[in-house]
Biotite code that builds the C-alpha atoms (Angstrom):
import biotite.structure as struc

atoms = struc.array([
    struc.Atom([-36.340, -28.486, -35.721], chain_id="A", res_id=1, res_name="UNK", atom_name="CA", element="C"),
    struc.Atom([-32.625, -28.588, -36.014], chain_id="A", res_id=2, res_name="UNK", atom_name="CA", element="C"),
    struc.Atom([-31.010, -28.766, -32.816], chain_id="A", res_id=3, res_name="UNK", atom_name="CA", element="C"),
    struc.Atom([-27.530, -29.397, -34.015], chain_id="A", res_id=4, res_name="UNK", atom_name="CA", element="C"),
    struc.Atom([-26.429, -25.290, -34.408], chain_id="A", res_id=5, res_name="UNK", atom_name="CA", element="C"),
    struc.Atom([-27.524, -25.530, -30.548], chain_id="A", res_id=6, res_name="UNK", atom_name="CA", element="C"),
    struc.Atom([-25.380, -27.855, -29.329], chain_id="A", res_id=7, res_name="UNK", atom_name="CA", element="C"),
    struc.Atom([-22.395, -26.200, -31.667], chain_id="A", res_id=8, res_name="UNK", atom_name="CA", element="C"),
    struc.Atom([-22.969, -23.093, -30.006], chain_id="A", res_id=9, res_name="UNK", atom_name="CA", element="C"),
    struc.Atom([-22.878, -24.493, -26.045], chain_id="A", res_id=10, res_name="UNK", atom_name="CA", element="C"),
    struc.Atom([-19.755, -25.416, -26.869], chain_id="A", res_id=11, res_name="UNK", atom_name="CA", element="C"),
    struc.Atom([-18.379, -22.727, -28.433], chain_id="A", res_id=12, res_name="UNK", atom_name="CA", element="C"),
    struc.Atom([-20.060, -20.693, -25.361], chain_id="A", res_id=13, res_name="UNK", atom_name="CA", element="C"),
    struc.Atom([-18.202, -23.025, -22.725], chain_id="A", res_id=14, res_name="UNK", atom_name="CA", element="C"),
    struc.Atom([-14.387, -22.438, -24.550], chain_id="A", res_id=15, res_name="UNK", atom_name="CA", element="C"),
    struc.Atom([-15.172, -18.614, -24.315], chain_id="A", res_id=16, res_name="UNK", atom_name="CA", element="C"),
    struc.Atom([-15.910, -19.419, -20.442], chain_id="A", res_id=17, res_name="UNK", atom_name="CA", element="C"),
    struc.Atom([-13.039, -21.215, -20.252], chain_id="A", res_id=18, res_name="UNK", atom_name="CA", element="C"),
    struc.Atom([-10.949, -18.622, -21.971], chain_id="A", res_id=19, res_name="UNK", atom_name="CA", element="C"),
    struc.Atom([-12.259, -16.078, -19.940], chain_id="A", res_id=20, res_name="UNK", atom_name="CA", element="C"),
    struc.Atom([-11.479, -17.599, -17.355], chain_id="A", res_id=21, res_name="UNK", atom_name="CA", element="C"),
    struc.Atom([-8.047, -18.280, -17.474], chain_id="A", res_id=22, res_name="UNK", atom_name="CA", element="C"),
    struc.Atom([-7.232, -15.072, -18.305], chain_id="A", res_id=23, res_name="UNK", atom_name="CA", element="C"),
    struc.Atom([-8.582, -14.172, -15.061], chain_id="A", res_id=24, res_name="UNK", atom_name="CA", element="C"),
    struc.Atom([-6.650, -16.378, -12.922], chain_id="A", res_id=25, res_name="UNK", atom_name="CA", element="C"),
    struc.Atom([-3.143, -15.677, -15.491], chain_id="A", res_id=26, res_name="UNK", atom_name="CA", element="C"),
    struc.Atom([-3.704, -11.403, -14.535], chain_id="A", res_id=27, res_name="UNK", atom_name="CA", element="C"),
    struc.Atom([-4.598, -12.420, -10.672], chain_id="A", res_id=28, res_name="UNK", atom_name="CA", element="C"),
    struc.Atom([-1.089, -14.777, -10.863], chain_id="A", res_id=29, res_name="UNK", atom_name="CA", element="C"),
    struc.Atom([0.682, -12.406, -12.187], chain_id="A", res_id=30, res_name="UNK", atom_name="CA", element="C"),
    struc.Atom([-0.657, -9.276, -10.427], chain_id="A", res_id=31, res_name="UNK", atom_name="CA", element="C"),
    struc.Atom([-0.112, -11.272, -6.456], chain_id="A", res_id=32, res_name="UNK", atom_name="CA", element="C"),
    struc.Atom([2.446, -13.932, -7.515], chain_id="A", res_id=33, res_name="UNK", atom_name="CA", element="C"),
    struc.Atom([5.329, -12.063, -6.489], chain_id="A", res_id=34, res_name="UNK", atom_name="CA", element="C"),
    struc.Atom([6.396, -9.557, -3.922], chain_id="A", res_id=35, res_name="UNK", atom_name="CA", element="C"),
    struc.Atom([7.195, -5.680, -5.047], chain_id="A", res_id=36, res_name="UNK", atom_name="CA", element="C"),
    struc.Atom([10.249, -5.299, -3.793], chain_id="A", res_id=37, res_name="UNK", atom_name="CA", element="C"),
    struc.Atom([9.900, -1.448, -2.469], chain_id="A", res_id=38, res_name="UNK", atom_name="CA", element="C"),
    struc.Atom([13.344, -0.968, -1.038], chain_id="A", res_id=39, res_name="UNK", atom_name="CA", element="C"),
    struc.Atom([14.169, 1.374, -3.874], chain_id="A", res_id=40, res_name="UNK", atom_name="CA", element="C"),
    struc.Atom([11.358, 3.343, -3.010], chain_id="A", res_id=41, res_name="UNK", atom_name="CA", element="C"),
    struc.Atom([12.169, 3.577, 0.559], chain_id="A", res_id=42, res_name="UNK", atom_name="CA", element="C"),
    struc.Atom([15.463, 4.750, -0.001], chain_id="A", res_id=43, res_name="UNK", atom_name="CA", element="C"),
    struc.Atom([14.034, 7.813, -2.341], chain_id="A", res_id=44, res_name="UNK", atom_name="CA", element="C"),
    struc.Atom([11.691, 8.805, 0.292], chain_id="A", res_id=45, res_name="UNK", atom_name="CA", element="C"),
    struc.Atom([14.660, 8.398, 2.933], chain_id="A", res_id=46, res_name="UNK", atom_name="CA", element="C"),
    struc.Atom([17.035, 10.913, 1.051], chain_id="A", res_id=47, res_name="UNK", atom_name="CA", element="C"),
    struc.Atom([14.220, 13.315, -0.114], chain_id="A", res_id=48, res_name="UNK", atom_name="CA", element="C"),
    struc.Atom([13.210, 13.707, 3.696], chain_id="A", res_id=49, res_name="UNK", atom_name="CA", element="C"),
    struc.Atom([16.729, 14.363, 4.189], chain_id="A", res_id=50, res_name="UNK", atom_name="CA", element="C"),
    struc.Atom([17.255, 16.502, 1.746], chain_id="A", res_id=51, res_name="UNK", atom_name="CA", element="C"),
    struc.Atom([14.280, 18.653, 2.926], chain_id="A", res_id=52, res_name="UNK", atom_name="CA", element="C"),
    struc.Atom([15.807, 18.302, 6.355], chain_id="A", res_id=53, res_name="UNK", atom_name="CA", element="C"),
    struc.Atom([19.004, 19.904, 5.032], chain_id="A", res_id=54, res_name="UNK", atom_name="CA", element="C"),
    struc.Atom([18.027, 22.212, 2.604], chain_id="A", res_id=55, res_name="UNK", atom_name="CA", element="C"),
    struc.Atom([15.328, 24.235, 1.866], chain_id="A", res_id=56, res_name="UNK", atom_name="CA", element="C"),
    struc.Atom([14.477, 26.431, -1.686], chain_id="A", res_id=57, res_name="UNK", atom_name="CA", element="C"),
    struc.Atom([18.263, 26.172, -2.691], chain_id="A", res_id=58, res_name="UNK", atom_name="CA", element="C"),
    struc.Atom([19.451, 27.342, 1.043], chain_id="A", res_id=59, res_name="UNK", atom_name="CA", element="C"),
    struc.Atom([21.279, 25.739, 3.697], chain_id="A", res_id=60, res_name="UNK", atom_name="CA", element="C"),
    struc.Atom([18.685, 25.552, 6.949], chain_id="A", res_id=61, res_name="UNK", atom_name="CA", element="C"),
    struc.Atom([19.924, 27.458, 10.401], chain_id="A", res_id=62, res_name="UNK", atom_name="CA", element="C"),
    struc.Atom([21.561, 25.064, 12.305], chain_id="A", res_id=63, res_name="UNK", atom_name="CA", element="C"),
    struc.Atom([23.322, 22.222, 10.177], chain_id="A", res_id=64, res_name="UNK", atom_name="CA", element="C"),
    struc.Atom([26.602, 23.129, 10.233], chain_id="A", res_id=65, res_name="UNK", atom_name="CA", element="C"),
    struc.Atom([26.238, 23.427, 14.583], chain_id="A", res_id=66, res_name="UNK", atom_name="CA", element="C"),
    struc.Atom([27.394, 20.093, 16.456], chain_id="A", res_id=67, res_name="UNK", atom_name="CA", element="C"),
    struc.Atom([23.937, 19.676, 18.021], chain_id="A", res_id=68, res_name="UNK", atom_name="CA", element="C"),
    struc.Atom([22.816, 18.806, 14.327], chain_id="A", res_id=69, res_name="UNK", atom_name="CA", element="C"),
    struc.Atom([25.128, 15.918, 14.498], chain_id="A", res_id=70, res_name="UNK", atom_name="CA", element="C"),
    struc.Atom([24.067, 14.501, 17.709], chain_id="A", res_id=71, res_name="UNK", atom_name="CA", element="C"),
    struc.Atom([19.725, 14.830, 17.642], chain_id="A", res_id=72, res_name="UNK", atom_name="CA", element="C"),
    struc.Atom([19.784, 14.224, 13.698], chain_id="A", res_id=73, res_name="UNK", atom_name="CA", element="C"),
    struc.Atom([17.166, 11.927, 13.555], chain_id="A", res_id=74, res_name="UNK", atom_name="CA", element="C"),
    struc.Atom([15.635, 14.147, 16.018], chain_id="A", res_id=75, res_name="UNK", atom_name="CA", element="C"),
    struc.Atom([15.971, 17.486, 14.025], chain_id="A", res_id=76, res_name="UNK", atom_name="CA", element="C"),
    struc.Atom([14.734, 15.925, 10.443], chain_id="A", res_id=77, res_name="UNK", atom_name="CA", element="C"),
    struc.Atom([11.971, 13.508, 12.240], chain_id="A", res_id=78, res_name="UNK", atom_name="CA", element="C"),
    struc.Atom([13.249, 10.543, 10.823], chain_id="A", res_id=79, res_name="UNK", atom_name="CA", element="C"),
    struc.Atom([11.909, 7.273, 12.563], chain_id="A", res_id=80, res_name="UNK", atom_name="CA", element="C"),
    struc.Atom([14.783, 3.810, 12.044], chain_id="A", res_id=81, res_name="UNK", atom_name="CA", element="C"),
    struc.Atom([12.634, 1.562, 13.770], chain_id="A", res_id=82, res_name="UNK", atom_name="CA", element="C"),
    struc.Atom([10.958, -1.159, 11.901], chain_id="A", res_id=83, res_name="UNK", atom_name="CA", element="C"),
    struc.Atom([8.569, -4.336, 12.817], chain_id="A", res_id=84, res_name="UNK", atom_name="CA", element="C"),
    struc.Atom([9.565, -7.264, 14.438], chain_id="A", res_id=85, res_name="UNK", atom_name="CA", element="C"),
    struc.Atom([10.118, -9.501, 11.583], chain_id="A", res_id=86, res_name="UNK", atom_name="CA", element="C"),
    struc.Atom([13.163, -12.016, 11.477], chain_id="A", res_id=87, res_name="UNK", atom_name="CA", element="C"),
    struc.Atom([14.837, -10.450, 14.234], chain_id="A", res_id=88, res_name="UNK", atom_name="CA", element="C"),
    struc.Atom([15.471, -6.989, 12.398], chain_id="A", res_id=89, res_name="UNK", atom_name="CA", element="C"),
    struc.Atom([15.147, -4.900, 15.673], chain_id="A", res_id=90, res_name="UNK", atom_name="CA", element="C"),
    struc.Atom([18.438, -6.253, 16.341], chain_id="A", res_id=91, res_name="UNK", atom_name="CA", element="C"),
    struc.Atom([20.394, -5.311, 13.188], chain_id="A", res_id=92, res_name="UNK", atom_name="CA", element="C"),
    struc.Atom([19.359, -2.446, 11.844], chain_id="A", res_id=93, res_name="UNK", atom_name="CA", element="C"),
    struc.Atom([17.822, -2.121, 8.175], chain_id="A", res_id=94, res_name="UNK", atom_name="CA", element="C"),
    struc.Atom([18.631, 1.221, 7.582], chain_id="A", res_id=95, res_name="UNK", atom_name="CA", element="C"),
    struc.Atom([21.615, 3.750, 6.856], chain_id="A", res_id=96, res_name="UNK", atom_name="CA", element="C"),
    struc.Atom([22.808, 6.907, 5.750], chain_id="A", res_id=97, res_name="UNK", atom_name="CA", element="C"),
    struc.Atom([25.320, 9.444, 5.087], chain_id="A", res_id=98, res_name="UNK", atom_name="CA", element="C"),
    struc.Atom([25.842, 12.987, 4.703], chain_id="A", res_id=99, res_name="UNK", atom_name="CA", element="C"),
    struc.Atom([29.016, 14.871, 3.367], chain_id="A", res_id=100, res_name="UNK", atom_name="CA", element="C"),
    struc.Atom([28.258, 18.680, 2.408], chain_id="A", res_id=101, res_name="UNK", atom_name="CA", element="C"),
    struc.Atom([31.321, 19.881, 0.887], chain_id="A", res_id=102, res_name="UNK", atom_name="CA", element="C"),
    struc.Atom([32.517, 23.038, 0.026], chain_id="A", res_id=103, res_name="UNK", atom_name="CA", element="C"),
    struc.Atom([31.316, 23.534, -4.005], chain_id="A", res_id=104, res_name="UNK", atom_name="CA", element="C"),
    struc.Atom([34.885, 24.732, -5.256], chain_id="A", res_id=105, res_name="UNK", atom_name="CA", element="C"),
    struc.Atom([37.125, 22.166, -2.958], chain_id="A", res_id=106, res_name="UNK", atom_name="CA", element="C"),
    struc.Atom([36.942, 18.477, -1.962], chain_id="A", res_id=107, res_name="UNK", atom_name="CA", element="C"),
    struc.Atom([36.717, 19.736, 1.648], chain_id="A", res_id=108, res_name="UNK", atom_name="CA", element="C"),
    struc.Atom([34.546, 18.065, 3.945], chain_id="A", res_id=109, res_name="UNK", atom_name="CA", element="C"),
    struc.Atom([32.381, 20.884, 6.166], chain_id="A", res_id=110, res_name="UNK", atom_name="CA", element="C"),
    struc.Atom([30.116, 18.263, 7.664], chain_id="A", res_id=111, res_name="UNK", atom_name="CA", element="C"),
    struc.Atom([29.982, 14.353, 7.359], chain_id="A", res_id=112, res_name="UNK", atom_name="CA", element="C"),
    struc.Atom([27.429, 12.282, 8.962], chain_id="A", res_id=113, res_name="UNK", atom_name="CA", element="C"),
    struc.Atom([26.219, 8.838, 9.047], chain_id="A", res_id=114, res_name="UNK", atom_name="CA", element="C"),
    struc.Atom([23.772, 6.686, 11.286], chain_id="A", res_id=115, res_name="UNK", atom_name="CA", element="C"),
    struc.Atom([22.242, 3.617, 11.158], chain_id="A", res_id=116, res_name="UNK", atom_name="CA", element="C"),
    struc.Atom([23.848, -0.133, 10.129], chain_id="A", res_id=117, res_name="UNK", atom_name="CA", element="C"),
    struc.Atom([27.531, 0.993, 8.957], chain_id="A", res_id=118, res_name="UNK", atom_name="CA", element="C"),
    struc.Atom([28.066, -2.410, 8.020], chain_id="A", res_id=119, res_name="UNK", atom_name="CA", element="C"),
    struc.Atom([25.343, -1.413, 4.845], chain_id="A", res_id=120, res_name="UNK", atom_name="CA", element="C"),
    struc.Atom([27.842, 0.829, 3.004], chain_id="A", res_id=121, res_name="UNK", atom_name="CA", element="C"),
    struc.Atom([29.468, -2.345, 1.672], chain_id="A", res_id=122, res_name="UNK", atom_name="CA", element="C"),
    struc.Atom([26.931, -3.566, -0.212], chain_id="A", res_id=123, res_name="UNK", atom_name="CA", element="C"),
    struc.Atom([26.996, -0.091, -2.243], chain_id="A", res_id=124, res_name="UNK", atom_name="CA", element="C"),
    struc.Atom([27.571, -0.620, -6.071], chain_id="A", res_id=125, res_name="UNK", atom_name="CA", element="C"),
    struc.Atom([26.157, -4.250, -5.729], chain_id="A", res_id=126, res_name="UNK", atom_name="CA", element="C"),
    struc.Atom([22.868, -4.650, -7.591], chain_id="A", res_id=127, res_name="UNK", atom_name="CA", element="C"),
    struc.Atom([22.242, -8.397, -6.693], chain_id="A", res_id=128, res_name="UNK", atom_name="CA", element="C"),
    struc.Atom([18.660, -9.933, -5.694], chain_id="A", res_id=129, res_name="UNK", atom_name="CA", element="C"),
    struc.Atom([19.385, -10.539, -1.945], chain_id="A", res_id=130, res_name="UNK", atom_name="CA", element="C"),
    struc.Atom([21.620, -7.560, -1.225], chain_id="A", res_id=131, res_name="UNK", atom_name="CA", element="C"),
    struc.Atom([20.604, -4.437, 0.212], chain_id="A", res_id=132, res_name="UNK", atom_name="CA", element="C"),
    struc.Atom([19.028, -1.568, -2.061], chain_id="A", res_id=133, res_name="UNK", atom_name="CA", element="C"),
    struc.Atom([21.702, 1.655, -2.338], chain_id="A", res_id=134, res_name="UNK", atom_name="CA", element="C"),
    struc.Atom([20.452, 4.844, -3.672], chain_id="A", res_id=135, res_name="UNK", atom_name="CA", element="C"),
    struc.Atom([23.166, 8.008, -4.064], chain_id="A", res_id=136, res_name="UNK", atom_name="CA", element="C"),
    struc.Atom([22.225, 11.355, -4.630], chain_id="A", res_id=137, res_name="UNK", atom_name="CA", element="C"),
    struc.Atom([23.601, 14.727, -5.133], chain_id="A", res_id=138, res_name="UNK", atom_name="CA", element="C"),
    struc.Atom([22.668, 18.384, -4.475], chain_id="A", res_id=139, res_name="UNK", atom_name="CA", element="C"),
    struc.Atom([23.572, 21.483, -4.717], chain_id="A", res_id=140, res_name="UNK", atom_name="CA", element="C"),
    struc.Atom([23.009, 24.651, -2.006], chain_id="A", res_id=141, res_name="UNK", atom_name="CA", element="C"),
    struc.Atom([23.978, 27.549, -0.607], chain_id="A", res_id=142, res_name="UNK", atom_name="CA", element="C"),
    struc.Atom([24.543, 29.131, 3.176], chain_id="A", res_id=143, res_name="UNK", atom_name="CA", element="C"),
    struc.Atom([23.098, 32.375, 3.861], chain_id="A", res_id=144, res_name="UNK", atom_name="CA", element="C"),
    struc.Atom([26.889, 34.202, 2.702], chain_id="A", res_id=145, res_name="UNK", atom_name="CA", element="C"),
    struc.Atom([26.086, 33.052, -0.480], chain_id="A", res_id=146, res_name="UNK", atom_name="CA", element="C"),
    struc.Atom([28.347, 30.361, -0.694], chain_id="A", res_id=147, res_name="UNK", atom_name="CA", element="C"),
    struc.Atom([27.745, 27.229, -2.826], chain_id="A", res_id=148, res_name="UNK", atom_name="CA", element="C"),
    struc.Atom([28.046, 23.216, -0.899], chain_id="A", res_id=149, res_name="UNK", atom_name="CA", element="C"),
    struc.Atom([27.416, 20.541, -3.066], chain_id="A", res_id=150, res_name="UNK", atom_name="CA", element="C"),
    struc.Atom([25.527, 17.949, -0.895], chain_id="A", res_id=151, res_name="UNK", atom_name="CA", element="C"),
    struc.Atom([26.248, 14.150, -1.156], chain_id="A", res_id=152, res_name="UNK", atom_name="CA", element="C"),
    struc.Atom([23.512, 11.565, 0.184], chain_id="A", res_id=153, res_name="UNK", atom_name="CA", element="C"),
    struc.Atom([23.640, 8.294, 0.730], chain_id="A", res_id=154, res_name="UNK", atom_name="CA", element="C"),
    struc.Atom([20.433, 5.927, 1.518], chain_id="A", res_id=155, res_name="UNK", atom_name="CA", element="C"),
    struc.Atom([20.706, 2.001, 1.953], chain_id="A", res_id=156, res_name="UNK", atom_name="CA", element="C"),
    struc.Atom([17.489, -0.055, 2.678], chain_id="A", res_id=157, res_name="UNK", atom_name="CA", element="C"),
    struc.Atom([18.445, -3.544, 3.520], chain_id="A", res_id=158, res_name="UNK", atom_name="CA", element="C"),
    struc.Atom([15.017, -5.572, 4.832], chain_id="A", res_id=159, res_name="UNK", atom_name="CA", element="C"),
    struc.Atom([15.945, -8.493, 2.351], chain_id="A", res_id=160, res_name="UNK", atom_name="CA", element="C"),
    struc.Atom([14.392, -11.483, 3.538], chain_id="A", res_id=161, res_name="UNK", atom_name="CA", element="C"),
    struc.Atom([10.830, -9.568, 2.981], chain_id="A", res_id=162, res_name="UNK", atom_name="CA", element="C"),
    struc.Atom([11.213, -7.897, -0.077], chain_id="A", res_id=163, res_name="UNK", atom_name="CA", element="C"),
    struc.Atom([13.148, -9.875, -1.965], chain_id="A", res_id=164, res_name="UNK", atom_name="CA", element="C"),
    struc.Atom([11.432, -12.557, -4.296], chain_id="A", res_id=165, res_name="UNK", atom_name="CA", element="C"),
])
């Protein structure tokens, strides 16, 4: 018999393999071959808890404008700065944010707090690989009066040397 279309076929057979192959190992390279970089992400999920913190179904919760919500803030909206022990980031802090509620009609400040690395709110506006990730938002509420704030939040993850690739 002819055993020639046999051979032809092996290797056709073994450059599908091979193909196959590859492709594996290109989607596996591509999938693992980087870090995400999930600072942005953080920094959502920061303000969000903040902003459920602060407000609640369009209203103002009891108790934000009162100077004990300044002083146990990451107390009152359970918010947790600490972070592993990774190139010495328990001695700078990664994290920080700000609060301004103004009054909706005025630039007048009712309440402004921050916490966390100050030093972070520099790096705001920058959208560079090893800087720290800055993500604004606004909102809008009102008290139990009926008047309107307009609430300005500010959420910096820094954690570079990890995320960045």
């Amino acid at each position: 018999m002819n055993k020639k279309g046999d051979k032809l076929i092996s290797v056709y057979w073994f450059a599908v393999l091979f193909i196959v192959a590859a492709a594996i190992v290109y989607m596996v390279h591509a999938f693992y071959g980087k870090p995400y970089d999930v600072r942005p992400i953080e920094a959502d999920i920061l303000i969000s808890k903040i902003a459920r913190c602060l407000s609640e179904t369009g209203h103002i919760k009891e108790g934000v404008f009162e100077e004990n919500f300044k002083e146990n803030f990451r107390g009152i909206c359970k918010l947790n700065f600490r972070v592993e022990d990774v190139y010495g980031w328990r001695e700078q802090e990664q994290y920080y944010v700000e609060i301004e509620i103004l009054k909706f009609d005025s630039t007048e400040s009712v309440l402004f707090l921050e916490d966390g690395n100050k030093q972070l709110r520099d790096f705001c506006g920058r959208d560079e690989k090893n800087f720290p990730r800055c993500l604004e938002r606004s909102l809008y509420s009102l008290d139990k009066d009926g008047n309107s704030y307009k609430i300005n939040l500010v959420s910096i993850v820094r954690k570079t040397e990890k995320n960045v690739y």
